[in-house]
Residue frames relative to the residue before (quaternion, step in Angstrom):
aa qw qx qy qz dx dy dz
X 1.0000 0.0000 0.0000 0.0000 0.00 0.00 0.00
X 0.4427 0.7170 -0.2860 0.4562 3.52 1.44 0.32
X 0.7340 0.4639 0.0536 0.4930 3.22 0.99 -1.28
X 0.4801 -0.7051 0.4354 0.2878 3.58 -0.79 0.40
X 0.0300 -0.9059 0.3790 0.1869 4.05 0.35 0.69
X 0.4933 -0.6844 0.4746 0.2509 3.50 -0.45 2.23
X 0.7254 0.5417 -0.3082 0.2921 3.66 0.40 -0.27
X 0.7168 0.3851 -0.1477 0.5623 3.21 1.31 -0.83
X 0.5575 0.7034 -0.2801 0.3405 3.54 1.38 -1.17
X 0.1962 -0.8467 0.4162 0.2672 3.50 -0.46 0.89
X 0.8190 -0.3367 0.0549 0.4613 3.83 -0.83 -0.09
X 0.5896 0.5705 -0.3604 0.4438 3.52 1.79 -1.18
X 0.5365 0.5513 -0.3624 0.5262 3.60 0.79 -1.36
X 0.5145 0.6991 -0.3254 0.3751 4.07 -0.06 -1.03
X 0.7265 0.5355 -0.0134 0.4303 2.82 0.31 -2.42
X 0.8907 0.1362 -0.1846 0.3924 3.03 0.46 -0.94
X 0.2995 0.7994 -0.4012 0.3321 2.93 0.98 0.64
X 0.7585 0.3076 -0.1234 0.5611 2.97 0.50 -2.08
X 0.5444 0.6442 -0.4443 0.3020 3.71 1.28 -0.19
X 0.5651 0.5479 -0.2524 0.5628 3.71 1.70 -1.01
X 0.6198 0.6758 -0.2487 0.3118 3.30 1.00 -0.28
X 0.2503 -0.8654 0.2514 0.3540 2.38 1.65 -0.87
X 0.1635 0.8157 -0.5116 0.2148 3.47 1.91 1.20
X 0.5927 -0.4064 0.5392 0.4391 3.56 -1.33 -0.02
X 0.4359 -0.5995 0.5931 0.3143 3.81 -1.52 0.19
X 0.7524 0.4373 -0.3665 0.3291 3.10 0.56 -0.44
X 0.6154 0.6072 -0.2030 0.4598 3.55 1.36 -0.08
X 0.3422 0.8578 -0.2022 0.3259 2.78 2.17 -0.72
X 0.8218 0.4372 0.0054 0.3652 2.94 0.51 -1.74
X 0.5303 0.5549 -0.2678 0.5824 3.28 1.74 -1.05
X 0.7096 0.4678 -0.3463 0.3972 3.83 0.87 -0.37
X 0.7154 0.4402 -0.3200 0.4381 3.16 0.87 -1.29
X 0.6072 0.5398 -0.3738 0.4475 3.85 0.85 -0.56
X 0.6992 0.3965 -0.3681 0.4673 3.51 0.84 -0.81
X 0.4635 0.5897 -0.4833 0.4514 3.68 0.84 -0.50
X 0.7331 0.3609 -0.3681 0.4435 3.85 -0.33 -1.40
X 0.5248 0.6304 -0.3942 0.4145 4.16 0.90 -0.71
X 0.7054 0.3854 -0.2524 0.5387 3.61 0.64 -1.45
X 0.8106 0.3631 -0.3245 0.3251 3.88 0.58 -0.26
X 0.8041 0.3665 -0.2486 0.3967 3.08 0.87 -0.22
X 0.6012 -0.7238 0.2295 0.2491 3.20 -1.08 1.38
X 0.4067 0.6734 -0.4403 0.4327 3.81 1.12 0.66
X 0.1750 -0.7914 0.5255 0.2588 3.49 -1.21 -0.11
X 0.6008 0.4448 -0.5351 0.3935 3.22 0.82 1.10
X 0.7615 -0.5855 0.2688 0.0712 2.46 -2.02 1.15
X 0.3358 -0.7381 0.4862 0.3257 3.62 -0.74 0.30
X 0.5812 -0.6372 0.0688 0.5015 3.68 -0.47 0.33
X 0.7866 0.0680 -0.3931 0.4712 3.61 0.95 -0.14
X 0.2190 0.8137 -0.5262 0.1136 4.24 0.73 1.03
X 0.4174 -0.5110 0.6327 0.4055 3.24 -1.14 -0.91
X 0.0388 0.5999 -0.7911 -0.1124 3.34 -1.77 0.26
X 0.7586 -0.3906 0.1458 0.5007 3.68 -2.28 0.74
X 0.5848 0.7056 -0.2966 0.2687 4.38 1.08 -0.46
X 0.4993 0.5111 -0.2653 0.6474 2.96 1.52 -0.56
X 0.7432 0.3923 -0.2865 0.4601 3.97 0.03 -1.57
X 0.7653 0.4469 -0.3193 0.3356 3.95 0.71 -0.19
X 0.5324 0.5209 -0.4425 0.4995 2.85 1.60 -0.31
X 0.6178 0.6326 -0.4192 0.2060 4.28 0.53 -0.35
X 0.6214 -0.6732 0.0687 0.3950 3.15 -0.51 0.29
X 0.5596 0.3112 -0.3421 0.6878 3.47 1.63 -0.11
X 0.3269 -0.7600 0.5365 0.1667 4.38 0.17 1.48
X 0.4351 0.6386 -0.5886 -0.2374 3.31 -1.36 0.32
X 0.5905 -0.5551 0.2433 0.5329 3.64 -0.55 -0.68
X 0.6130 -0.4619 0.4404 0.4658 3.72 -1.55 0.31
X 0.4789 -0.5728 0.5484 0.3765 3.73 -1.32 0.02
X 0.4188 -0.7387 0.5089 0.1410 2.92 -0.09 -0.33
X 0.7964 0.3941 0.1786 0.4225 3.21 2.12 -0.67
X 0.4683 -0.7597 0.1880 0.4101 3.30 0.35 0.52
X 0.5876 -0.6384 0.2797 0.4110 3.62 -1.10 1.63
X 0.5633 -0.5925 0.5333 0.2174 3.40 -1.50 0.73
X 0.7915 -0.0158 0.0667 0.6074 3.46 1.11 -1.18
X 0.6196 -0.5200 0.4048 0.4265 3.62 -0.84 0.49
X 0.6480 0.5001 -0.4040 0.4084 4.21 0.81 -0.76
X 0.5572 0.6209 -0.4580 0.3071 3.69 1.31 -0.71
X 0.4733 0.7244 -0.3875 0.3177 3.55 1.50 -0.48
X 0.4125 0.8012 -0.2862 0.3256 3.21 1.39 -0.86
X 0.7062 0.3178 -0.1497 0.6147 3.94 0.95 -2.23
X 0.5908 0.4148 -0.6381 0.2679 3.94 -0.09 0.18
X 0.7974 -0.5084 0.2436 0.2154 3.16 -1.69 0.15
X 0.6244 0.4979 -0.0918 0.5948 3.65 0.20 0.12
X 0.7055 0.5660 -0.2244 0.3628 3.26 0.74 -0.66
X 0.0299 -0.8926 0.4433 0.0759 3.80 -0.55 0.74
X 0.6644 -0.4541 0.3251 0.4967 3.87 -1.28 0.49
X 0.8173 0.3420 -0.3263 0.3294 3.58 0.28 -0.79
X 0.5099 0.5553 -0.4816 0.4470 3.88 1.01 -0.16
X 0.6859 0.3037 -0.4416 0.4922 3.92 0.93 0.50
X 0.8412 0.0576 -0.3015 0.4451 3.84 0.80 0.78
X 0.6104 -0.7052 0.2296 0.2783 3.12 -1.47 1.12
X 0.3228 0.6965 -0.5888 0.2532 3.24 -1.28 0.84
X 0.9125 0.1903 -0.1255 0.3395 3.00 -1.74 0.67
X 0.7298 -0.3606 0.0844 0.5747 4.07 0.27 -0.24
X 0.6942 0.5791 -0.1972 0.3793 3.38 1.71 -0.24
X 0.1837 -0.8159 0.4584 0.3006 3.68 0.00 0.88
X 0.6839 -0.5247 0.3834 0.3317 3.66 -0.78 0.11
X 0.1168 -0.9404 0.2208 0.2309 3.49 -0.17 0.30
X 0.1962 0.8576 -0.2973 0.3710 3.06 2.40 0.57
X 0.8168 0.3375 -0.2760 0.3778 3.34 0.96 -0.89
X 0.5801 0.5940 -0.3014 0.4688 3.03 1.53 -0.13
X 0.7050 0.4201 -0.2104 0.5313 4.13 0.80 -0.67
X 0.0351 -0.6278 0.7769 0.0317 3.22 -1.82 0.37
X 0.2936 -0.5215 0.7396 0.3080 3.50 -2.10 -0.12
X 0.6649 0.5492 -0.3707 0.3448 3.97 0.49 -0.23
X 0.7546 0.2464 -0.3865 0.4695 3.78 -0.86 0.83
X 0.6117 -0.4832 0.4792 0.4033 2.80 -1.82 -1.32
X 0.6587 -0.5743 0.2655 0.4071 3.57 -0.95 -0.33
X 0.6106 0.4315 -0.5337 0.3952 3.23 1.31 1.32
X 0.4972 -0.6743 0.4886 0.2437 3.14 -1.56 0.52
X 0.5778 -0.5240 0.5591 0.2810 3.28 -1.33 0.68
X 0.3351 -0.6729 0.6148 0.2387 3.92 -0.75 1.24
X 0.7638 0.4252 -0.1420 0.4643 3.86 1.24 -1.17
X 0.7978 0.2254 -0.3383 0.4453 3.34 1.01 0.56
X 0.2024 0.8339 -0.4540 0.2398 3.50 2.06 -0.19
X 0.2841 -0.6921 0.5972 0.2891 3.76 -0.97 0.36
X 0.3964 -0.5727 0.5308 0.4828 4.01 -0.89 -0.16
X 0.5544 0.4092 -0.5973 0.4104 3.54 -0.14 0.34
X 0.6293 0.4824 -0.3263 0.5145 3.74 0.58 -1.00
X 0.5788 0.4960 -0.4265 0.4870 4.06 0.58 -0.72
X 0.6655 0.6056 -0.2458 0.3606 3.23 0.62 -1.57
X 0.7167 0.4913 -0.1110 0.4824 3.48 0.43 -1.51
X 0.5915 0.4210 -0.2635 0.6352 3.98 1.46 -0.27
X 0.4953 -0.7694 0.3704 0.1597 3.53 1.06 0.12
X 0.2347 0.6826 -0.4981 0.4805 3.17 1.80 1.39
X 0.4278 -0.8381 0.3244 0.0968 3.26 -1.26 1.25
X 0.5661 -0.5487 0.1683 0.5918 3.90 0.09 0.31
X 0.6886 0.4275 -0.4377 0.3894 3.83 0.86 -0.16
X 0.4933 0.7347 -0.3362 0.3222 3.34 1.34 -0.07
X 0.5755 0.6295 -0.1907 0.4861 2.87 1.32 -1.65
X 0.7224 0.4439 -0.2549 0.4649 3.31 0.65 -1.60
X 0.6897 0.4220 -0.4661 0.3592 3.93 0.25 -0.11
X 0.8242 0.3370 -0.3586 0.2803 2.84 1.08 -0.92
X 0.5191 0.6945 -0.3692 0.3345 3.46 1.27 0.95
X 0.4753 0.5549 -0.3766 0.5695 2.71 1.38 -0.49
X 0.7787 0.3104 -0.3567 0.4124 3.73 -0.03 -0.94
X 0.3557 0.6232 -0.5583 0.4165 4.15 1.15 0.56
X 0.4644 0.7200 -0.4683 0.2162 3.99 0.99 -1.06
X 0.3489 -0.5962 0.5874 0.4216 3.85 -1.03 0.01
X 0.8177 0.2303 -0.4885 0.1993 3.56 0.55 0.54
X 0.4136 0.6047 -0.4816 0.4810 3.23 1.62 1.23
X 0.3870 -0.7203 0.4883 0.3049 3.79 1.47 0.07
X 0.6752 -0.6376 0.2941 0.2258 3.75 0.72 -0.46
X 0.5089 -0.4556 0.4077 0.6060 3.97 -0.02 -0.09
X 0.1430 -0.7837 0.6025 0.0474 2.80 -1.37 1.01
X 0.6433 -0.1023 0.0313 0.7581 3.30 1.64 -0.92
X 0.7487 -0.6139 0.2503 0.0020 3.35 -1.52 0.98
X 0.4391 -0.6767 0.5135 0.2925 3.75 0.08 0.65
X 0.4412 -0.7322 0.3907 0.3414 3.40 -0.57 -0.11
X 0.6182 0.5588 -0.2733 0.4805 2.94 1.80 -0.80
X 0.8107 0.3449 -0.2896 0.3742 3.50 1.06 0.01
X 0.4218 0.5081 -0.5348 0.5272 3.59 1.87 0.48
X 0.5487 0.5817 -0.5226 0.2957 3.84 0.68 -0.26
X 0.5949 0.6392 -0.2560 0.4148 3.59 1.39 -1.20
X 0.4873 -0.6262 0.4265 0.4342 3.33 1.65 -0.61
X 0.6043 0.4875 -0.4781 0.4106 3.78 0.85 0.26
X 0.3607 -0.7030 0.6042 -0.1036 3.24 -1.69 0.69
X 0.2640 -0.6976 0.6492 0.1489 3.42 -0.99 0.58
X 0.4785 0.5447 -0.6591 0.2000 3.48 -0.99 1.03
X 0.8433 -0.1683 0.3671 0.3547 2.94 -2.09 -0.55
X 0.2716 -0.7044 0.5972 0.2708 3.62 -1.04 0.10
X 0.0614 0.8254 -0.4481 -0.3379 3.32 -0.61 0.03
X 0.5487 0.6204 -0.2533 0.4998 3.39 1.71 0.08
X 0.3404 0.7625 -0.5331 0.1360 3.48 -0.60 0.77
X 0.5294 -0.7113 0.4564 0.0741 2.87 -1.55 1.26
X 0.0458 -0.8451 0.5323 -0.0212 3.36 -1.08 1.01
X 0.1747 -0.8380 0.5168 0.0124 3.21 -1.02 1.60
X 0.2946 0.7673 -0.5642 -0.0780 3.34 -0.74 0.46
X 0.0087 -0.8711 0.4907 0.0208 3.16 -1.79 0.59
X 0.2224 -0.7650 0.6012 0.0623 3.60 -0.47 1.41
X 0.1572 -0.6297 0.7532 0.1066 2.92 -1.89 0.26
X 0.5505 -0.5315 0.5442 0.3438 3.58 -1.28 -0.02
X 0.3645 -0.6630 0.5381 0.3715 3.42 -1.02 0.24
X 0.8700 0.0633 -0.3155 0.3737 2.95 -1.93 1.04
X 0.5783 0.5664 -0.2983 0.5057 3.91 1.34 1.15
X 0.5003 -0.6776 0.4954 0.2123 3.22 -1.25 0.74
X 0.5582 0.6192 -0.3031 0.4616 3.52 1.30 -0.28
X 0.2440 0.7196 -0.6476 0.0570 3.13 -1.38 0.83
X 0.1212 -0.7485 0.5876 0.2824 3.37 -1.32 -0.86
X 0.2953 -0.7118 0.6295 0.0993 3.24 -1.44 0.96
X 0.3397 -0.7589 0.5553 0.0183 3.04 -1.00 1.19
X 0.0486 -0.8277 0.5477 0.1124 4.05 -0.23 0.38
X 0.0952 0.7145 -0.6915 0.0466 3.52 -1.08 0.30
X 0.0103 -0.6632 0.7427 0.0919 2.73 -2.08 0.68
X 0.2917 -0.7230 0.6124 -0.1312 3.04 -1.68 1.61
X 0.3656 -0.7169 0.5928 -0.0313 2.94 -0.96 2.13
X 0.0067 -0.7579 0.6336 0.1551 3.39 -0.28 0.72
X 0.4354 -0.7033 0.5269 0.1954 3.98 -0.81 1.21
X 0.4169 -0.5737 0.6097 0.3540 3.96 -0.89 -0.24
X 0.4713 -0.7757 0.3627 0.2113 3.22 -0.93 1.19
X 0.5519 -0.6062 0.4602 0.3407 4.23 -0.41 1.15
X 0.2525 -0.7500 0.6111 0.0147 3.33 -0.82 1.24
């Protein structure tokens, strides 16, 4: 609930995504059309998307899903899409830290990142209140401003959370990072 979810997110939300990104406009469109192509369970085409005809004709062929992404990297095989719009450099921000496949299409007011605040088009004094009231001795959003459930954020529970970890060996450059995500269920009354 932190994260923008590519799965649920509709074309404006999208839009402005890859727009905070800092994608070209003109490429824009070739994404967001090819996106609604990879999700939905037809095989026709939007006007500038992709369907499974297009992905077979490439050289390594496969088919569109047809379905919603499994993981945010699957974003990677749709059409339109390139290696560097998933890391950060040059005019293009990455777009990993910004996306998920896991909730719904609100955001957590208490776990929202400022790039994500940002990218909803919340201003720098916004941000700042609603950080300040994140402190452990402001306890956090309980209930919502209006100006910021309009933005689409929310005050609840998470139930989705991500987990990084990562070791290394002493005196080595080697390690390994482990990722997870944890669904945390409501407890059976």
């Amino acid at each position: 609930s932190a994260k923008i979810n590519i799965n649920t997110a509709d074309e404006t939300r999208l839009r402005n995504l890859f727009m905070y990104a800092g994608i070209p406009d003109d490429e824009i469109t070739v994404l967001l059309d090819s996106i609604l192509d990879w999700k939905d369970e037809d095989d026709e085409h939007h006007l500038s998307g992709a369907e499974s005809d297009y992905y077979e004709d490439l050289s390594d062929p496969y088919k569109a899903k047809n379905g919603p992404f499994t993981v945010p990297e699957e974003l990677a095989l749709v059409k339109g899409m390139k290696p560097e719009y998933f890391k950060d450099g040059g005019e293009v921000k990455s777009l990993l830290p910004l996306i998920t496949t896991f909730g719904g299409n609100l955001l957590n007011i208490n776990t929202v990142s400022t790039e994500v605040m940002q990218l909803l088009g919340l201003d720098d004094s916004e941000i700042e209140a609603i950080m300040k009231q994140r402190t452990k001795e402001a306890g956090g959003w309980r209930s919502i401003p209006q100006q910021y459930s309009s933005k689409g954020l929310n005050a609840m529970a998470s139930q989705n959370f991500r987990i990084e970890v990562v070791a290394r060996t002493n005196n080595s450059n080697l390690g390994m990072k482990i990722v997870a995500v944890l669904n945390k269920q409501p407890a059976l009354e």
